[in-house]
C-alpha positions as CSV (number, residue, x, y, z in Angstrom):
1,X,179.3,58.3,20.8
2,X,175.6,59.5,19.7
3,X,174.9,57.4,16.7
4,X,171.6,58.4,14.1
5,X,170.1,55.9,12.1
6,X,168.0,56.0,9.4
7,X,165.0,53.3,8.2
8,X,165.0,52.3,4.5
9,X,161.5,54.2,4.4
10,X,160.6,57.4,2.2
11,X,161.9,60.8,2.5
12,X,160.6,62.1,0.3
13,X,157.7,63.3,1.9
14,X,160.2,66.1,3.7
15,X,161.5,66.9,0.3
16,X,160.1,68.9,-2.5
17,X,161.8,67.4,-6.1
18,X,165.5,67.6,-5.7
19,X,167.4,68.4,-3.3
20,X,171.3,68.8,-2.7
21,X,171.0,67.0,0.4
22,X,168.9,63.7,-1.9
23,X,172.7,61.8,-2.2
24,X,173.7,62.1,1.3
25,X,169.5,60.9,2.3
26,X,169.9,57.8,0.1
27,X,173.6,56.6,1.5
28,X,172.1,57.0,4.8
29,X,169.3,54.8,4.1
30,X,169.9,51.6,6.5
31,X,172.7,53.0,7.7
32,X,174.8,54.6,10.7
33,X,176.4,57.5,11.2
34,X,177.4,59.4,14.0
35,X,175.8,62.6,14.7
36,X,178.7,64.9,14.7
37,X,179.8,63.2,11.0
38,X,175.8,64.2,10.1
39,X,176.3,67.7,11.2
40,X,180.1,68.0,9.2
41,X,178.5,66.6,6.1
42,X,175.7,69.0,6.0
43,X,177.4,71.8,6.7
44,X,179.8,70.6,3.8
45,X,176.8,70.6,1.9
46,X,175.6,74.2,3.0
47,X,178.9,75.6,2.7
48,X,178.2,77.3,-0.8
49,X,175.4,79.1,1.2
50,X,177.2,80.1,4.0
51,X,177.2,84.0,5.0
52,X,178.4,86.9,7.6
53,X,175.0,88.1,7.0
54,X,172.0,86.7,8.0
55,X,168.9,88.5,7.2
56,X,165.4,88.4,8.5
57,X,163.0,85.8,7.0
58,X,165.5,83.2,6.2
59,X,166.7,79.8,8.0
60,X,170.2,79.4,9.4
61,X,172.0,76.7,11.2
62,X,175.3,77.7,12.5
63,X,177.4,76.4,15.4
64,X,177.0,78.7,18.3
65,X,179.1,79.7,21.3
66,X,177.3,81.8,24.0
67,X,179.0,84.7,26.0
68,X,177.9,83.3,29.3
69,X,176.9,79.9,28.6
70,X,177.1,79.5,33.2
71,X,173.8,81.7,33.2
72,X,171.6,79.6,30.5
73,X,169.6,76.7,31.8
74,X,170.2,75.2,28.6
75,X,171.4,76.2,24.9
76,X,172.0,74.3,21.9
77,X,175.2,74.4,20.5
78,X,174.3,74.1,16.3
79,X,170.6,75.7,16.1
80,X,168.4,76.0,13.5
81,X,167.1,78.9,13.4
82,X,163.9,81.5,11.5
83,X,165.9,84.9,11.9
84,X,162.9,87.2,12.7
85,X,164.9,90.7,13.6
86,X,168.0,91.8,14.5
87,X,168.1,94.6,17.7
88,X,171.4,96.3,18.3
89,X,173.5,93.9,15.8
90,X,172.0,90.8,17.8
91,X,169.9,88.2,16.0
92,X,166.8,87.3,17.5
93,X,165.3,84.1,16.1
94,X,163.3,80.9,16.9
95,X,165.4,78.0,17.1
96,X,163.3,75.1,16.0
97,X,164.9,72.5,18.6
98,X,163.1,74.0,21.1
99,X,160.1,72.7,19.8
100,X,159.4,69.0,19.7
101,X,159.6,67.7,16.1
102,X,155.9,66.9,15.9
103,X,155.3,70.6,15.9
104,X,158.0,71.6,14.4
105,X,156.4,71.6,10.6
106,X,153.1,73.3,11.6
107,X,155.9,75.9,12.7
108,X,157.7,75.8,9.6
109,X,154.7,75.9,7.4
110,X,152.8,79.2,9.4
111,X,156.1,80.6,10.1
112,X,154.2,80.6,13.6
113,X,156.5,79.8,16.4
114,X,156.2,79.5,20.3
115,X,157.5,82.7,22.3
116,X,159.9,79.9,24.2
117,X,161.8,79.0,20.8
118,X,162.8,82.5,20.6
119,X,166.6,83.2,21.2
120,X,168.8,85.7,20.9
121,X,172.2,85.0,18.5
122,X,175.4,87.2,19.1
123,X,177.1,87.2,15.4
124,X,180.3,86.9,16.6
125,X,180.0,84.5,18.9
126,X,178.7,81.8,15.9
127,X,182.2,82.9,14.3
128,X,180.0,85.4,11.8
129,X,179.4,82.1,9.7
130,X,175.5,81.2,9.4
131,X,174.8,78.2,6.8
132,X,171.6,79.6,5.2
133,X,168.6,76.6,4.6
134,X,166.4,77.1,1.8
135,X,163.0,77.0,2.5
136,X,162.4,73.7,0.6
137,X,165.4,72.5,3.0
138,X,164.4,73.1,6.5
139,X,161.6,70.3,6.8
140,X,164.4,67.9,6.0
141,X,167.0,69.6,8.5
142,X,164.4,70.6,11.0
143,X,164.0,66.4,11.6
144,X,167.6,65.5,11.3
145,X,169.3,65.2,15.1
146,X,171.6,68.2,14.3
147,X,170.7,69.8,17.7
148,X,173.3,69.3,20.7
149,X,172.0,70.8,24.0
150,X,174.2,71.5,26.6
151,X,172.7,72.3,30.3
């Protein structure tokens, strides 16, 4: 079992004033918690935002199941993603976990992201539910170990 720990340092600094995830941050704090249990509580927690829709300019996370996973060198199974466009009812998007996390604010910030974090997302195949991240949200998320690779 993965396990993610926390420290007992400040958050806050990934947070702008309140945030709907600021209970589950401070039960964390000094904690464990098994990555799976992380990702079920935020999604929980994002459920009231969930959607069949994504639209461009907006951050998802949604768990994904690829048509022909046999012909990716590697995919992550619960992205976080910048929908950009969609071309012929596909979603094309930079996942942010394929960026290391160092970078990944810079990204978040410029809404500038590297050519190899772009990805194409076939709606159906994340069961048509995408759990929309605010954009006051996504530092927090975007450093949370939420992703889950498979090669």
């Amino acid at each position: 079992m993965t396990i993610a720990t926390t420290d007992s340092g400040n958050s806050n600094s990934l947070q702008n004033e309140s945030s709907r995830f600021d209970t589950l941050i401070t039960s964390l704090k000094g904690n464990k918690i098994s990555i799976s249990n992380l990702r079920q509580e935020i999604f929980n927690i994002l459920l009231d935002n969930a959607t069949e829709s994504p639209e461009s300019g907006k951050y998802y996370i949604f768990e994904y199941d690829p048509k022909f996973p046999e012909r990716m060198k590697v995919w992550d199974e619960y992205p976080i993603v910048y929908a950009m466009e969609f071309k012929k009812d596909n979603l094309i998007g930079a996942n942010l976990h394929h960026m290391s996390k160092n970078t990944r604010l810079s990204a978040i910030n410029n809404k500038q992201f590297p050519k190899e974090t772009l990805r194409q997302y076939i709606p159906k195949r994340a069961d048509r539910i995408f759990f929309e991240i605010t954009e006051s949200e996504v530092q927090l998320l975007s450093m949370l170990p939420l992703e889950k690779f498979h090669r």
